[in-house]
C-alpha positions as CSV (number, residue, x, y, z in Angstrom):
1,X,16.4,-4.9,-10.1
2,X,16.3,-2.2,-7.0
3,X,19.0,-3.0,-4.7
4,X,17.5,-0.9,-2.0
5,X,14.2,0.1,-2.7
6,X,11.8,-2.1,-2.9
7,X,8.0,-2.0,-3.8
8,X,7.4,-0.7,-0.4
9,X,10.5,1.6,0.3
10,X,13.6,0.9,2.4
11,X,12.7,-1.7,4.8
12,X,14.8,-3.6,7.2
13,X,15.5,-4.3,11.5
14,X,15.6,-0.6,12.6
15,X,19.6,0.6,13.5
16,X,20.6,-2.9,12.8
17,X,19.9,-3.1,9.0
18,X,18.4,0.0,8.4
19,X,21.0,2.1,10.2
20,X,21.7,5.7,11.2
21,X,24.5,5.4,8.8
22,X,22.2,4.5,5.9
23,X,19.3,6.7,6.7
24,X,21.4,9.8,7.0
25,X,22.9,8.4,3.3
26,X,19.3,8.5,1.8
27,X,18.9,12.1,3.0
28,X,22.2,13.2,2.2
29,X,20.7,11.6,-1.4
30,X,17.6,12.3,-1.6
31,X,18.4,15.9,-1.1
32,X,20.5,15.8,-4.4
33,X,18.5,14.3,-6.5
34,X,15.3,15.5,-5.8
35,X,16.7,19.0,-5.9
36,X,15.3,21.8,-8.5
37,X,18.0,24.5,-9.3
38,X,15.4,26.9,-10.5
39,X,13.1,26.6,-7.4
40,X,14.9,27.9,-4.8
41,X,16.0,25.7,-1.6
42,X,15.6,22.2,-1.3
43,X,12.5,21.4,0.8
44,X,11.8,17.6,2.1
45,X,8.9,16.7,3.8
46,X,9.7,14.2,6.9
47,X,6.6,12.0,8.6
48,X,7.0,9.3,10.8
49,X,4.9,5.9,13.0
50,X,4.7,5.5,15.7
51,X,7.2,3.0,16.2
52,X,10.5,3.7,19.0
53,X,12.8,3.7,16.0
54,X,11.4,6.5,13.9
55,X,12.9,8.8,16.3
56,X,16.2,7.7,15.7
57,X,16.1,7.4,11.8
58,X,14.5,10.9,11.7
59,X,17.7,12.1,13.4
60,X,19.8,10.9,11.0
61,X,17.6,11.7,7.8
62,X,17.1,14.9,9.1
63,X,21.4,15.3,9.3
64,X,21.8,13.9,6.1
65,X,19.5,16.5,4.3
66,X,20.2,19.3,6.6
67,X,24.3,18.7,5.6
68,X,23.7,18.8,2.0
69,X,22.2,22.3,2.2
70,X,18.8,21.1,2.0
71,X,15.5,22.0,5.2
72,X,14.0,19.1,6.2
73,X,10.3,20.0,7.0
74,X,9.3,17.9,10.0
75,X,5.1,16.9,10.4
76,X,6.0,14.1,13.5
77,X,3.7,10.9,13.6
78,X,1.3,11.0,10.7
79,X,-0.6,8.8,8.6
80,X,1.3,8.3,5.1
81,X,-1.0,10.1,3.4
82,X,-1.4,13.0,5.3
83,X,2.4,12.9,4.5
84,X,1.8,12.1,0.9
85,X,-0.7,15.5,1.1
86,X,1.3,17.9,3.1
87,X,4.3,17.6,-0.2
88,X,1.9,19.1,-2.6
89,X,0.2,21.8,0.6
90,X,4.1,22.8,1.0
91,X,5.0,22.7,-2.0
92,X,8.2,21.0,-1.3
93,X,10.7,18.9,-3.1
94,X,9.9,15.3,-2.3
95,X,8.7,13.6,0.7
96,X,10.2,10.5,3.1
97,X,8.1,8.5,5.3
98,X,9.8,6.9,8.1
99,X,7.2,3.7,8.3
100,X,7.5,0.0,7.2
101,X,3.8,-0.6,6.8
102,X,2.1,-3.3,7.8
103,X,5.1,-4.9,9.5
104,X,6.1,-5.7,12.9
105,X,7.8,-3.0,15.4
106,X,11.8,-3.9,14.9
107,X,11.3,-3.8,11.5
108,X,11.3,0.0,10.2
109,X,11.3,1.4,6.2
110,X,12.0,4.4,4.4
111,X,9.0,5.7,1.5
112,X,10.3,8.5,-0.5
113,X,7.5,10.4,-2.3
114,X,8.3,13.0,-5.7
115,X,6.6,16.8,-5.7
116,X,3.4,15.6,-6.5
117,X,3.3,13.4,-3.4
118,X,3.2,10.3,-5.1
119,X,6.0,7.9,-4.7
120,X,8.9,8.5,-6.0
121,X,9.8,7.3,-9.9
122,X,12.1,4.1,-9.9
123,X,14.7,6.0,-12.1
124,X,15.1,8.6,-9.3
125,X,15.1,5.7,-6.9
126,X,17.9,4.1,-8.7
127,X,19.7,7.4,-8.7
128,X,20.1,7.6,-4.8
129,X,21.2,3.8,-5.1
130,X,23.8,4.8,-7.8
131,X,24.9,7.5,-5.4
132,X,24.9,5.5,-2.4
133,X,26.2,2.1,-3.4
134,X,28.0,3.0,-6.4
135,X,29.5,6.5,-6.2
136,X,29.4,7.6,-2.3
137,X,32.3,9.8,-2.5
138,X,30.1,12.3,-4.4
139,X,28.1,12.7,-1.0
140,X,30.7,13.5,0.9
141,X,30.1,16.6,2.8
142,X,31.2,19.8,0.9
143,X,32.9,22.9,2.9
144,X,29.7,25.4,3.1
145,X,28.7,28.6,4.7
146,X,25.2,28.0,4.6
147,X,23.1,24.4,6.4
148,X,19.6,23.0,5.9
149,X,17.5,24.1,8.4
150,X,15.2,21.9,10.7
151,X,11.8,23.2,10.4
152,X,8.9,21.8,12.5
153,X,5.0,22.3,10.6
154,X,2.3,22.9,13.1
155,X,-1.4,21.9,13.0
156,X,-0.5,19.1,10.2
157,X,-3.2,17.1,11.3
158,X,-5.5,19.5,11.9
159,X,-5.4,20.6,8.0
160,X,-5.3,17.0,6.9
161,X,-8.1,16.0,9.1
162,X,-10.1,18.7,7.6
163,X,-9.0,17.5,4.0
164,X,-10.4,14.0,4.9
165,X,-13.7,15.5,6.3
166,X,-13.9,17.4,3.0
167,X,-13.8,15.1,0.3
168,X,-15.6,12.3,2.3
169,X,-18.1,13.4,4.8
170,X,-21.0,11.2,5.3
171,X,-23.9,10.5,7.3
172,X,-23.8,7.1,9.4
173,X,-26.1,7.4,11.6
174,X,-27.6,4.4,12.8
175,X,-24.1,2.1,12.4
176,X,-22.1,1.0,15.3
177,X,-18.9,0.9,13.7
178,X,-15.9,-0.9,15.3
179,X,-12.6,0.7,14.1
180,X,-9.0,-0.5,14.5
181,X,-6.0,1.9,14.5
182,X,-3.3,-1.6,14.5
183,X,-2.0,1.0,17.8
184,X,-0.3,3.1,14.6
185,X,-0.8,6.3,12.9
186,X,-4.4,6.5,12.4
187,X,-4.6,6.3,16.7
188,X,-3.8,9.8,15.9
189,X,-6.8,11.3,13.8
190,X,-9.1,8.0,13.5
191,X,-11.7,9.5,16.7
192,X,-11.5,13.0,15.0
193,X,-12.2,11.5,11.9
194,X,-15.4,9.6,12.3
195,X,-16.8,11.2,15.3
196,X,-19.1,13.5,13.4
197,X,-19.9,10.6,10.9
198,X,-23.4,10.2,13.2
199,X,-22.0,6.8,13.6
200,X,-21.5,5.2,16.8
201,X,-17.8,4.2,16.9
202,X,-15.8,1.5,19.1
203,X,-12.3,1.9,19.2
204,X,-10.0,-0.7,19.7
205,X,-5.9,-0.7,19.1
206,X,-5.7,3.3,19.3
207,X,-2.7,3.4,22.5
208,X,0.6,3.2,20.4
209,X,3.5,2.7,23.1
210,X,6.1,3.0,20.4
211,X,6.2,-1.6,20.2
212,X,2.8,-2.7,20.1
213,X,2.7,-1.0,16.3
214,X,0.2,-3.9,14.4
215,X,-0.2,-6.0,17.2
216,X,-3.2,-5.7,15.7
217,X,-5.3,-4.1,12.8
218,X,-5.0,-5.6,9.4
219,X,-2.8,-7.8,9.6
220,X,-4.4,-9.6,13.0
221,X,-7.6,-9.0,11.3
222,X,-9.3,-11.7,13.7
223,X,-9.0,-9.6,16.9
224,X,-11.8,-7.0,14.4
225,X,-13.3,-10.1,13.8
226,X,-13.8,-11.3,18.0
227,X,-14.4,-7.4,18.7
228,X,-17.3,-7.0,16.2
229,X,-19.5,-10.1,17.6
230,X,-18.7,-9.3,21.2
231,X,-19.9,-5.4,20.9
232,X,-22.5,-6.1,18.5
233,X,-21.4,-3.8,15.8
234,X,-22.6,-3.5,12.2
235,X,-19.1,-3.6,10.8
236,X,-15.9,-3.0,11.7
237,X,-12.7,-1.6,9.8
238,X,-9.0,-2.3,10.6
239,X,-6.4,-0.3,9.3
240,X,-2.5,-1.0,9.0
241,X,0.1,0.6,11.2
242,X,0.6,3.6,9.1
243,X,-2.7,4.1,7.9
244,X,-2.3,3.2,4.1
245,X,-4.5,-0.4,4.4
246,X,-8.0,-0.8,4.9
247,X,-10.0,-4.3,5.2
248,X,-13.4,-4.6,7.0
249,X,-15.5,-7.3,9.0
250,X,-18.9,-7.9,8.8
251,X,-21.5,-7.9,11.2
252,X,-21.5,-12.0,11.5
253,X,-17.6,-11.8,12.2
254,X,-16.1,-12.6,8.3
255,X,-13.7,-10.8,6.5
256,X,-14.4,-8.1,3.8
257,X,-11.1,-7.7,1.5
258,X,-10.0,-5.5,-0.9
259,X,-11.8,-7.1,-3.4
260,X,-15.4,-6.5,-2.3
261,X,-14.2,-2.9,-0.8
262,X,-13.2,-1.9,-4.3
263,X,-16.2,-3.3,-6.0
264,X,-18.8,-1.7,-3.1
265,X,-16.8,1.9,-4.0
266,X,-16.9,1.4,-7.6
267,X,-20.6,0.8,-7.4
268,X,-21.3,3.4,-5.6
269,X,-18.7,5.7,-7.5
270,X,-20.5,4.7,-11.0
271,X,-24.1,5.2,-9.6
272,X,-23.0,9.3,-8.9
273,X,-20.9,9.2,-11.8
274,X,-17.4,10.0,-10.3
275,X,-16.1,7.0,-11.5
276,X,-14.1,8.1,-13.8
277,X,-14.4,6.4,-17.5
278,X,-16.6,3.5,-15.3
279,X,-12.9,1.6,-15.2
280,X,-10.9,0.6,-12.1
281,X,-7.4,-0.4,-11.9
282,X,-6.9,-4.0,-11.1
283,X,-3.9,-6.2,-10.2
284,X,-2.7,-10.1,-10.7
285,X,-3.3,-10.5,-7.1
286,X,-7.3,-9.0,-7.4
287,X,-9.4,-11.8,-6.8
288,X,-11.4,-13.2,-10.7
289,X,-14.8,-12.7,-8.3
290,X,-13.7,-8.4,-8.6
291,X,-13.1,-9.0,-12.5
292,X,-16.4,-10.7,-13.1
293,X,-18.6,-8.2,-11.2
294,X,-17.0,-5.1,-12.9
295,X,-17.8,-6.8,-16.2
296,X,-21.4,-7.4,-14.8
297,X,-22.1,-3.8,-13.8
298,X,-20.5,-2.3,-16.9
299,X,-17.7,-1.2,-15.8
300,X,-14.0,-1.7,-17.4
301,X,-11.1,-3.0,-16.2
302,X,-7.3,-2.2,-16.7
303,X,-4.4,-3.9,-15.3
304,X,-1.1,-3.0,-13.7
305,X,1.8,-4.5,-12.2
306,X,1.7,-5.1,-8.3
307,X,2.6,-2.0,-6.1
308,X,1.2,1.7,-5.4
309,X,3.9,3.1,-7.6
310,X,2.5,1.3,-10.5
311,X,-1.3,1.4,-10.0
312,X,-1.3,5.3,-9.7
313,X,0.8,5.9,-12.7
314,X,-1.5,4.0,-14.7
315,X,-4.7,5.9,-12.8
316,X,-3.0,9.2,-13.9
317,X,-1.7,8.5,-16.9
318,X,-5.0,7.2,-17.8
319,X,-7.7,9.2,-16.0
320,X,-9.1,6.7,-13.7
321,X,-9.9,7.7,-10.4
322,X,-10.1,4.3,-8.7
323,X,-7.2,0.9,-8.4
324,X,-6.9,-1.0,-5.5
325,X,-5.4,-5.1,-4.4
326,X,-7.0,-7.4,-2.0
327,X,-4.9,-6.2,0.7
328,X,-6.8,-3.3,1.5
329,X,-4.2,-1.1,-0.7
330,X,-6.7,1.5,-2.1
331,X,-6.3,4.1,-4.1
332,X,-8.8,7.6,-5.2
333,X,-5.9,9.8,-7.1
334,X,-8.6,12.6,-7.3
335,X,-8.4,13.0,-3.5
336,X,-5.5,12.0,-2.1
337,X,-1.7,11.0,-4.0
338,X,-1.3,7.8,-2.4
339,X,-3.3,5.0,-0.5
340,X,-5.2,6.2,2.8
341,X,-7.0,3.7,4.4
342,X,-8.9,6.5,6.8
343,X,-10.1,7.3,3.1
344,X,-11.4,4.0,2.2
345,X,-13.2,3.5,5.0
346,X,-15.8,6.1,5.0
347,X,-16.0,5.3,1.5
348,X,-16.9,1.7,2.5
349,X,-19.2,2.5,5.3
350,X,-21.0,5.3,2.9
351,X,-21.9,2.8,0.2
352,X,-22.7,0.2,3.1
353,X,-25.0,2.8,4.5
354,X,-27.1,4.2,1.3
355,X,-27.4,0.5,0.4
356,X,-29.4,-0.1,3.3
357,X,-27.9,-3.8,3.8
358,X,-26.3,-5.5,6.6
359,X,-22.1,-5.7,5.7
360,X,-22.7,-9.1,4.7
361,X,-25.2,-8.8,2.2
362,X,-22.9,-5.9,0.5
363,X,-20.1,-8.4,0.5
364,X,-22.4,-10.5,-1.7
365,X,-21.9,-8.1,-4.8
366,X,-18.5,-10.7,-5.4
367,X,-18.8,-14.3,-5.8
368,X,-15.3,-15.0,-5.2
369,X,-13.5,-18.0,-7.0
370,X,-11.2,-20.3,-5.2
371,X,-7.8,-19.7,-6.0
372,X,-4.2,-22.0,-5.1
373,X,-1.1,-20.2,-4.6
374,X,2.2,-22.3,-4.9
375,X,5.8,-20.7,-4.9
376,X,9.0,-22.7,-6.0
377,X,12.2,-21.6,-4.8
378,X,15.1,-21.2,-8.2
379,X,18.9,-20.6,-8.2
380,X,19.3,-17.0,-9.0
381,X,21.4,-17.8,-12.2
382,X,18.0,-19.1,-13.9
383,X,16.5,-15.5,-12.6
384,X,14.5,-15.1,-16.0
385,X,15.5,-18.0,-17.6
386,X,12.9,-20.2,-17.1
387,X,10.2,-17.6,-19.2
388,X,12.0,-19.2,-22.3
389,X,11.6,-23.2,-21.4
390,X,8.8,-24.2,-23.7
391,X,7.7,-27.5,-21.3
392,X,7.2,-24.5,-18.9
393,X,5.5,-21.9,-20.8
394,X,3.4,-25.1,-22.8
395,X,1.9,-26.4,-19.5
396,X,1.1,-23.0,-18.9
397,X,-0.6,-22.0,-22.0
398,X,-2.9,-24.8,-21.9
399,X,-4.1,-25.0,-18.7
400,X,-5.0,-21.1,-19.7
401,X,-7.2,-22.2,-22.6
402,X,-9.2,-24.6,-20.7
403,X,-9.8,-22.6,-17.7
404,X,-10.9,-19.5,-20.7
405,X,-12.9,-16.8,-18.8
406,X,-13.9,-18.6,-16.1
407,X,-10.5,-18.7,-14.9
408,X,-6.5,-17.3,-14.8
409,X,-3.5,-18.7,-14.3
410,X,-0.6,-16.5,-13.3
411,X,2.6,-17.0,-12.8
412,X,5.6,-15.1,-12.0
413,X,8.9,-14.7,-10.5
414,X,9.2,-12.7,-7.1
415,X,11.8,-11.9,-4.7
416,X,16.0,-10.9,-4.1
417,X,16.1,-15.2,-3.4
418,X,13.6,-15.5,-6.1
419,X,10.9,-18.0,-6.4
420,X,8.6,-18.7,-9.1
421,X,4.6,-17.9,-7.7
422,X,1.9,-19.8,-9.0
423,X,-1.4,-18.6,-8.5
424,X,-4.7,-20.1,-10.3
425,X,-8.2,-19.0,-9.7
426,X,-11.2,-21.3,-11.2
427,X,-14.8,-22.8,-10.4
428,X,-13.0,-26.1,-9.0
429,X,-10.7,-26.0,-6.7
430,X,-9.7,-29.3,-6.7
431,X,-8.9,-29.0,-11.1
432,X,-6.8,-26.0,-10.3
433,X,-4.9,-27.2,-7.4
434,X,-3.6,-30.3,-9.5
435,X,-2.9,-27.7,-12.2
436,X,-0.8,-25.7,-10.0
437,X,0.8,-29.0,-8.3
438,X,1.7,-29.9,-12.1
439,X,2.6,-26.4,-13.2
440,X,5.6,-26.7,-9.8
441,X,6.5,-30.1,-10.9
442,X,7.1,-29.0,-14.3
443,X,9.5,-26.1,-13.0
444,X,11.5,-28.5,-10.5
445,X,11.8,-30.7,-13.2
446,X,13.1,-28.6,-15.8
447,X,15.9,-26.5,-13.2
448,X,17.1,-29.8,-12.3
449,X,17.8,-30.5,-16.1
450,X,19.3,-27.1,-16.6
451,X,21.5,-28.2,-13.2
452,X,23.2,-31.2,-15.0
């Protein structure tokens, strides 16, 4: 298990738990292991949000790399992909975002990215832990004639701006369009973005003052909801403080998830035949609703474990160029390395616009099936242990074969201070609710043995 990194980086309060101290470690780290002999210099890509912290953590990244001989390649405040794209443009090393997502201002994170631009491989990950945690005396600072240099890119957003334009230009016109920037990243490049999209666009969170960082966007997704019925737009769009999410809001006010974003693209993806193999990349969070219209509009279906990391190395590995959650975590490997919720937008608003439906008629294409979600706190020495209790793993199996297709029943264990996450999606809510009250009980139960 990481004992830094997690699914979404380095993430803790900025200078109080992700310090100075640590973030200059990480580039001091990063810089070693992501290192090629044969190619020359080490180059690292450094973006940032718009939050007051990055400042200071790019600072101290920037000294770790620069004191281990390596240039660290500075874009300033970016969306992560554009990030993500500039590694492969530069050709450089690796890549670190300064960002913790979706999350509040004090918190702050640390993505690292590989060559390619995608995130970086766990086993790499776990090498700047070894070196951090484990062996720090082999980053001490070596007598050297020669530093890393400080090198600041111009017109990054301008060339990833273009990119966006490129590979996803598209007629609107007719939609008022209501967009939110969360007052992050995309306030950046959002109005250069869609203003030639013939749509008329309202803009709402796009004045980052460094703390007001998804105050809204989509994680306040009901401020989008308010703003849409007050201005009388078609839709509206919400992204997440550094750009990666995306959700949407109809014209009537409602939510439009991941789910039914994923399942409008692939639609529209398999009707001009770019959708690679007609399969998409699902999750154990993607709502039953996505599985059953996929199987309904003949296309495929393959699963991977939660997280970005995991979704594009099966989209790669496999040739699929589409893989997405409920969150608004999207994914098109063909156009960009990692999730851009800019990106996912104007792919939602094209298919919404050659439908030639209102949002909430598109959202129809999923009927989405109630689902229970129940998490039960374990001691960490039965981490594991309870996968091998066959009272658990029975209860399990059979509520499995009476819900069949029509429903699914996952559980699994999550978290440092883990708990054991039940989540059940069926036609009745009220059958799987008692079978995920009963599923909890049956885990309390059997710890409380195991405690005697």
């Amino acid at each position: 298990m990481s004992r830094l990194f997690g699914k979404d980086g380095l993430r803790g309060l900025a200078v109080t738990e992700l310090t100075c101290e640590l973030a200059m470690e990480v580039g001091r780290a990063a810089a070693a292991v992501l290192a090629n002999p044969k190619a020359g210099r080490t180059k690292i890509i450094i973006g940032k949000d718009c939050r007051s912290s990055s400042d200071t953590l790019e600072a101290a990244l920037c000294a770790g790399i620069c004191s281990a001989g390596a240039d660290a390649v500075l874009t300033g405040i970016v969306p992560t992909a554009a990030l993500a794209w500039q590694v492969g443009e530069q050709k450089a090393n690796g890549g670190i975002m300064i960002t913790a997502s979706h999350v509040n201002s004090e918190f702050n994170g640390l993505k690292l990215f590989s060559s390619s631009g995608c995130r970086l491989d766990s086993d790499k990950e776990e090498k700047i832990e070894r070196l951090i945690l484990d062996s720090p005396e082999e980053l001490l600072p070596i007598p050297r004639r020669e530093y890393g240099s400080m090198i600041r890119l111009e017109n990054v957003l301008d060339g990833y701006i273009a990119r966006i334009k490129e590979i996803a230009g598209c007629d609107l016109t007719g939609l008022k369009v209501a967009v939110d920037c969360a007052n992050g990243c995309g306030a950046k490049t959002a109005r250069r973005i869609f203003a030639e999209t013939g749509a008329e666009i309202v803009f709402m969170g796009n004045t980052p003052d460094g703390t007001n960082i998804n105050s809204s966007g989509s994680t306040h997704i009901d401020q989008l909801m308010d703003f849409v019925t007050d201005n009388g737009c078609d839709c509206g769009i919400a992204f997440d403080g550094a750009a990666e999410r995306c959700l949407a809001v109809d014209e009537k006010g409602c939510l439009v998830d991941g789910d039914v974003i994923i399942a409008a693209c692939a639609g529209e993806m398999k009707k001009t035949n770019t959708l690679k193999h007609d399969v998409i990349i699902v999750t154990q969070a993607n709502n039953l609703g996505l599985l059953q219209f996929a199987r309904n509009n003949g296309i495929g279906t393959s699963a991977a474990p939660t997280g970005e990391r995991s979704m594009v190395r099966r989209m790669l590995e496999c040739g699929f160029s589409l893989g997405g959650d409920p969150t608004g975590h999207i994914v098109f490997p063909d156009d960009m390395p990692t999730a851009d919720g800019q990106l996912t937008g104007l792919r939602l608003l094209n298919a919404l616009k050659k439908s030639g439906k209102t949002m909430s008629s598109l959202a129809g294409i999923i009927e989405k099936s109630p689902q229970v979600m129940l998490n039960v706190p374990i001691s960490k020495k039965f981490r594991e242990i309870w996968k091998n209790d066959r009272a658990i793993t029975g209860i399990i199996d059979e509520f499995e074969e009476i819900l069949g297709e029509d429903g699914r029943v996952v559980v699994r264990e999550i978290g440092k201070d883990p708990v054991i996450r039940i989540r059940i999606e069926g036609k009745d809510f009220s059958t799987i609710n008692t079978m995920a009250l009963q599923i909890a009980d049956t885990i309390r139960e059997r710890m409380e043995l195991r405690e005697q």
